[in-house]
N, C-alpha and C positions, 0 to 999 in steps of 0.2 A: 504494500500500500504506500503509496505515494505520501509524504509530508507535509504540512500546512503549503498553502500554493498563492503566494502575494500576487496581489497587482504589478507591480516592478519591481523588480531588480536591479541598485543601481550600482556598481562596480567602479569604487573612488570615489571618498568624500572630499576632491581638490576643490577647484576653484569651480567649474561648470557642475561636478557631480551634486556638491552641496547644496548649490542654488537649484540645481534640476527637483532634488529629492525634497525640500524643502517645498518648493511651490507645489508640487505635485500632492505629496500628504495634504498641506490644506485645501487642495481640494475634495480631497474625504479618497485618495489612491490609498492601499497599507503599502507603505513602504519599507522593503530592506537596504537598507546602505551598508555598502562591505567594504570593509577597509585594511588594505595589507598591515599598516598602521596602527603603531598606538589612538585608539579612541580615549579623550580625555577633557574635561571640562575646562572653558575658556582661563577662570583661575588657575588652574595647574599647570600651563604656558611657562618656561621657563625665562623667568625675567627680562631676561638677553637677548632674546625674540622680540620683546617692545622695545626695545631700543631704534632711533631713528636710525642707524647706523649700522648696518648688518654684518660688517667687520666683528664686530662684538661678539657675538657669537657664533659665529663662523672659527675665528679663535680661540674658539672655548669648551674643549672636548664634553663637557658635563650637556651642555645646549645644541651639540649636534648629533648626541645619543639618541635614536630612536627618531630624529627629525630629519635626517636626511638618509635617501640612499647611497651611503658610503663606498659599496661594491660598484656600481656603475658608470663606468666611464665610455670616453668616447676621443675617434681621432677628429681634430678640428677640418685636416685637409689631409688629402692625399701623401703627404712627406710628414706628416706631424705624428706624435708617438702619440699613443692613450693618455687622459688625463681624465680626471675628475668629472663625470656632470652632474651639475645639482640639481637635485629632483627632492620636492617636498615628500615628509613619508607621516602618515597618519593624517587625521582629520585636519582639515584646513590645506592637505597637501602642501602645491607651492607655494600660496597665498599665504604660509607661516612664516617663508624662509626669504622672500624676497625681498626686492628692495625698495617695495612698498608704490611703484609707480604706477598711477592710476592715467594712461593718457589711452583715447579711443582713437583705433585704425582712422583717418582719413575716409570721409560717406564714398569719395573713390573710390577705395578699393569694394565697396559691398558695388557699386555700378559696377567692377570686375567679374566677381562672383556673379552676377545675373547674367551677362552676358556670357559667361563662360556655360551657361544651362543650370546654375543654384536659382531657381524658382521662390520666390517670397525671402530672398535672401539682399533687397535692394537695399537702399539706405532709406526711403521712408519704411520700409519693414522692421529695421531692427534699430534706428533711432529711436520708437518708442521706450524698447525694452534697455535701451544705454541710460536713458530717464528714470525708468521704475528701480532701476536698481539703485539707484545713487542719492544721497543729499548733500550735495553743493552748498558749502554755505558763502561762496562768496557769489557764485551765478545761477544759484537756483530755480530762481524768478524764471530765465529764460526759458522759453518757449522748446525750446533742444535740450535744456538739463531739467532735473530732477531734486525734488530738498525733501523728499519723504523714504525715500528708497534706505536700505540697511548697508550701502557701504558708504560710509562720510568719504569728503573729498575738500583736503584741504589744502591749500597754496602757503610756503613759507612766506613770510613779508620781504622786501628787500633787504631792509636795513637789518634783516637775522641771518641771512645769507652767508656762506664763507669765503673767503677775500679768493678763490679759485671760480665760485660762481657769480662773484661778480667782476673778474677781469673777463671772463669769458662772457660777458652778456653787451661789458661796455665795446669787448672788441669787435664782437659781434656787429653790434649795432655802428661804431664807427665805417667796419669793412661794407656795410650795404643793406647788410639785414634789417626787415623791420622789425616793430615791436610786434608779438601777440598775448595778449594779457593772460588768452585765454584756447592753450592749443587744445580743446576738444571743441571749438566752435567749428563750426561749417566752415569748411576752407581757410582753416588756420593755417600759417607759416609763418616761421621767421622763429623770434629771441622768444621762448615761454617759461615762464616757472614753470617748474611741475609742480602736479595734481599729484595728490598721494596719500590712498585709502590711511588717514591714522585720525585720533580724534584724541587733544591733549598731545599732543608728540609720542602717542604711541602706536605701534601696530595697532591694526583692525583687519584679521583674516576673514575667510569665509565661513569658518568655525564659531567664528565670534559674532560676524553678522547675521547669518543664517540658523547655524544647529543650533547656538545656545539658547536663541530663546523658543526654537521650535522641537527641543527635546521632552517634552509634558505633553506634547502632541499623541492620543491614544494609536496616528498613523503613522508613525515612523517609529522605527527600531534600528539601531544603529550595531554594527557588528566590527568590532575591531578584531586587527592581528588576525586575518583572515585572508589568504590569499588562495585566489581565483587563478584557480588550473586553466579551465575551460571550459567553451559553453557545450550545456546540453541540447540534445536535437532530437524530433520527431519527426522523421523526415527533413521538410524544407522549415521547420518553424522550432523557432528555439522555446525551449520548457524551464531553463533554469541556467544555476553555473555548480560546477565542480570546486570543491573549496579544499583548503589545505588550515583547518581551526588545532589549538591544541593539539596538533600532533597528528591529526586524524585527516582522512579524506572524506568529506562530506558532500551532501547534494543540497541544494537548496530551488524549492520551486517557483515559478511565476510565471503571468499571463504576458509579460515582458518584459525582457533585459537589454538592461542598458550599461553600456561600458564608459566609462568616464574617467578610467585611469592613465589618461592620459598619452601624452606623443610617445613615449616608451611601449609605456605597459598596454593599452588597448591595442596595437597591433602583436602585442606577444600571445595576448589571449587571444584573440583571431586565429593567430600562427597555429599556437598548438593546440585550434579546434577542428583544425585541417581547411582553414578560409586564408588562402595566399598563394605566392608564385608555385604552380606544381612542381615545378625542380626542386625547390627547396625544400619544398614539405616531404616531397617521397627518398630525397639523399637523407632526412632525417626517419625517415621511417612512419609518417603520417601518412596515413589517410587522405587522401582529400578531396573535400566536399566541393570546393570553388575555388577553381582558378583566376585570381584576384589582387591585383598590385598592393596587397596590405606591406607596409612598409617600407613604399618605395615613395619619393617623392617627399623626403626630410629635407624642410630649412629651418634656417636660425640665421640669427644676425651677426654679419661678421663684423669683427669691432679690430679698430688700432688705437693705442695708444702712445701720449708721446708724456712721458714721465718728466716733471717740473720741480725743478730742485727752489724752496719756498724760502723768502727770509721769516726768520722767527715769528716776524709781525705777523703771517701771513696764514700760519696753522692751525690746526682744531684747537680750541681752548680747553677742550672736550672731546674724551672716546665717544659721548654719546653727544656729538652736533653731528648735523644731518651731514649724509656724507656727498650728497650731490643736490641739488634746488634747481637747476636751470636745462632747458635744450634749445637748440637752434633747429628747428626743421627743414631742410632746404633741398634744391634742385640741381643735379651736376650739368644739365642742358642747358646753357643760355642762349644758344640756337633757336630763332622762329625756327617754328613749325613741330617741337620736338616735347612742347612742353608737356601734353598728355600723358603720353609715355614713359618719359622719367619724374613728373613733378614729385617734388619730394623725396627724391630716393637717396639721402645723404642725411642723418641727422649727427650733430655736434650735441657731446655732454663733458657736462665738470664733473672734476672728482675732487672733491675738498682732500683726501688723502688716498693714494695711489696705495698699488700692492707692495710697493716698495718701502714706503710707510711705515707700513702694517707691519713687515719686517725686520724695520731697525728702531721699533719703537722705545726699544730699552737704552738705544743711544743719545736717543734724543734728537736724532734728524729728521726734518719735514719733508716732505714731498706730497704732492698733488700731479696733477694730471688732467691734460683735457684727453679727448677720444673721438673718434669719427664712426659711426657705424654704414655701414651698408642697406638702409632700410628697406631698400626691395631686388630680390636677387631673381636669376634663374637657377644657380646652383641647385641641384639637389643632389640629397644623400641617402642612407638606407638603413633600416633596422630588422637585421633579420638573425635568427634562432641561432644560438650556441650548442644547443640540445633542448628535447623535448623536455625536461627539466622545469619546473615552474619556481625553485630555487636557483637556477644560474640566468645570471644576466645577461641580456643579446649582446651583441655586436653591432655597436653603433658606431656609423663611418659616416660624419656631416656634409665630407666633400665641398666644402665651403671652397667659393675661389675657384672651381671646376669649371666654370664658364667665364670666357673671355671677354666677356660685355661687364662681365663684374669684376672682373681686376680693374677693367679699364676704369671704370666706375673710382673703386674704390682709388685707386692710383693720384684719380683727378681730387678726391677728398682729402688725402693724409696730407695733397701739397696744399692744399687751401687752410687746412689746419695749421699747416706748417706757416703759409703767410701771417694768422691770428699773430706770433710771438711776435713779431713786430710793433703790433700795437702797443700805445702808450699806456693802455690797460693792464696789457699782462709781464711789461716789461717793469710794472711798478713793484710785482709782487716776487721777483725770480731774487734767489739768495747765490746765483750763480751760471755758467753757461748753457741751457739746454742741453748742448749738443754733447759734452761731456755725460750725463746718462743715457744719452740716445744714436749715441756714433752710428750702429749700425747702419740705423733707418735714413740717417745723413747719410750716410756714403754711398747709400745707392740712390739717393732722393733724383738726380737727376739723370737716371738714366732707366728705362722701362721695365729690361729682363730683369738687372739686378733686384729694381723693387719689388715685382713682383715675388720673383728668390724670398727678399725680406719676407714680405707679405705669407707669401705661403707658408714659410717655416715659421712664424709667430702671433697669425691671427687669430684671435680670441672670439670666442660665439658672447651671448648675450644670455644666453641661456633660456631662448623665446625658440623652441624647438614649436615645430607645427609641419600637418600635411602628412602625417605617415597611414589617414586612412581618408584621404580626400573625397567632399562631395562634389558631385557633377550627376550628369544624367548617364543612362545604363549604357547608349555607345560610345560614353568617352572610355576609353583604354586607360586611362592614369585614374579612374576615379574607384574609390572604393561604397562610399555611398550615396544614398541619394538625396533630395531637398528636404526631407523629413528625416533624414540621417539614418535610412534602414539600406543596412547591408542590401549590394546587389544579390538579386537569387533569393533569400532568406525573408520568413516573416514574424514580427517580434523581436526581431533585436535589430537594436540601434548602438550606435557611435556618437558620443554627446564631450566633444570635449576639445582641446585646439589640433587634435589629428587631423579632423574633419575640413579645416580652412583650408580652400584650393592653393594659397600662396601664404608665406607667412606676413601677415598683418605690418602698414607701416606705422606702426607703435608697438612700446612694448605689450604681452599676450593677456596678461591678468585680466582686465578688462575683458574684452573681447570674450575670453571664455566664462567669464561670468552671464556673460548675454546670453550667450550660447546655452548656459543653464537655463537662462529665465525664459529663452525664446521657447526653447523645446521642451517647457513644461505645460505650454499652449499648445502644442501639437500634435504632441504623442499622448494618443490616450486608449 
């Protein structure tokens, strides 16, 4: 006999799954939420985590125990060795671990998404649910934001800024850029503060916005330290997930499941339910059900940085002042005719203290850092199976830098950065040469292959993974599902989480997968 049998299934309490599971229960769904994860009350957050500053904890073996996935790493490019990737682990997911940047994709890219065949995916479709989610207290009022929604969104002031966010704002704005007060308004660009889910200068997860106050809820029940093998199938419709609780392999039933563990993990449980590339699944010994690009098609955002050696005046007064306040949003085309296509695909950020910092903290030397990211790429990369194992972690290979339109990109950004230290802004705050912490990136700066060399052996993701279970419509070949987010072929299970984004979003992902929760708790029912 079959076991209690819920309305959903929802697999990851991150950032989308919370919101998804949350709206869903009050609408009278019972809901299960599974979570690889320690499940734990908003007070029992280890202090370190509310800090503005995520160096803090990050530093801090006691506060990255049981908060991140430690074993999963990943190559940034094709010549780069394994390193670390950070992925939230327990309730609240990444939304515990981040660095709390609350800015929404560009309403362009969802005009992308519709034309590429994502149906009800436009920008007046999911503006509304960017509203419901949020209270603004500084633009609430407007007509495009939100001041009642459970994630607060709040703007440093200037004058609290760190003398790295505001050299990069004044140079900014001397080199060209305008002001925008406000970069989640309709066609914002240029110098913005960030927006940033905390409320009193502290974190505010989705654990804290969402489960805490919807855990008395008699529809939701929340399942920690449970990890999902794979789903179950009758036939073409899925019934449930395979779980890994206390030791034990168990079943859990429902009328539908939904995966929300994100750009890692929802294409692993895919993988090992036999839904992906048939090579891979049968070299590993699966079954398979549908042959299906689950885990192809991984971006993230490639970042450079150029490391800033600070005069004393110029450093954190405080491990816990915010460690970055400001971006520039900008375009590397200033070509008529080209603007469409790349608008915005270059963003600038400060780093009030750089990793280098962080490092010599006991010395007592400063440093900071600005950065240039790549915000819309064609690169993609892949996550696919190590073994059918639902304790060993894939193989993730970013492949960042793998398309020649984005070196070029990027190339045209690290020099335009590189013009910034000129200004009378940031030459105010430098305790010494640039180019003495940054020879390398200097020695090749004026010459293409070389930089690119640089480039590749050194660039850093952003940690905005997206796309390893893309929607589109069933004859696209790269798509894995569809505008409602149900698996091609399959009925009852869905993909709810930043896999799902055809491109990865130009902003950072938090956001956007919170929508993504609230959008598809109106759809799927």
């Amino acid at each position: 006999m079959k076991e209690e049998i819920w309305d959903i299934i929802v697999v990851g309490a991150g950032s989308a799954g919370a919101a998804f599971a949350v709206r869903s229960a009050q609408k009278g769904k019972r809901v299960l939420l599974v979570e690889a994860g320690r499940d734990y009350r908003s007070a029992e957050m280890h202090e370190a985590w509310r800090s503005p500053n995520p160096a803090v904890p990050l530093m801090d073996p006691d506060a990255t125990e049981g908060m991140v996935w430690t074993d999963l790493n990943a190559t940034r490019t094709d010549v780069q060795p394994e390193a670390p990737y950070w992925r939230g682990k327990g309730v609240g997911g990444s939304s515990s671990i981040n660095g709390q940047i609350a800015i929404r994709p560009p309403l362009a890219d969802f005009a992308d998404w519709s034309s590429a065949g994502c149906e009800g995916w436009s920008a007046a479709d999911v503006l509304p649910y960017f509203a419901k989610l949020e209270n603004d207290e500084e633009f609430g009022d407007a007509d495009y934001h939100g001041n009642t929604g459970p994630t607060p969104i709040f703007r440093t002031p200037r004058d609290r800024w760190g003398a790295v966010d505001s050299a990069l704002a004044e140079s900014a704005l001397a080199s060209g850029h305008p002001w925008a007060p406000d970069v989640n308004a309709p066609r914002a660009t240029g110098v913005s503060p960030y927006p940033i889910n905390s409320r009193d200068s502290r974190r505010v997860s989705v654990n804290d916005a969402y489960l805490e106050g919807a855990r008395e809820l008699p529809t939701l029940t929340i399942l920690g330290e449970a990890v999902v093998d794979r789903v179950l199938f009758e036939g073409t419709r899925a019934v449930g997930v395979s779980l890994l609780s206390g030791g034990d392999m168990e079943r859990r039933y429902a009328d539908t499941t939904v995966l929300s563990a994100g750009v890692i993990h929802s294409p692993t449980i895919l993988l090992r339910s036999g839904i992906g590339p048939a090579q891979q699944l049968e070299s590993l010994g699966i079954d398979v059900l549908a042959d299906l690009p689950v885990g192809q098609g991984l971006q993230d955002h490639a970042m450079v940085t150029i490391t800033l050696p600070l005069k004393d005046s110029a450093g954190l007064t405080s491990p816990d002042d915010r460690h970055t306040n400001v971006c520039v949003r900008w375009s590397s085309a200033p070509e008529e005719g080209n603007e469409g296509e790349r608008d915005d695909d270059l963003m600038f950020v400060s780093m009030n203290q750089s990793v280098i910092s962080m490092a010599t903290a006991n010395t007592g030397a400063e440093f900071g850092a600005y950065g240039v990211w790549l915000n819309r790429s064609e690169s993609r990369g892949t996550v696919t199976l190590a073994s059918p194992d639902p304790g060993e972690q894939p193989v993730v290979a970013e492949r960042m830098l793998s398309d020649p339109g984005d070196r070029a990109r990027l190339r045209h950004g690290v020099r335009s950065l590189v013009g910034l230290l000129d200004q009378d802004a940031t030459q105010a705050i430098l305790g010494g040469p640039v180019r003495d912490c940054n020879e390398e990136l200097f020695s090749a700066l004026d010459d293409d292959d070389a930089l690119d060399a640089h480039l590749l052996a050194t660039v850093a993701d952003a940690q905005h993974g997206t796309s390893t279970c893309r929607m589109g419509s069933a004859d696209d070949p790269h798509s894995v599902v569809d505008s409602d987010c149900r698996v091609h072929g399959f009925e009852r299970l869905h993909v709810v989480d930043a896999s799902i984004f055809p491109s990865a979003p130009r902003a950072n992902t938090n956001l956007a997968s919170i929508m993504v929760g609230e959008l598809l708790a109106d759809r799927i029912h």
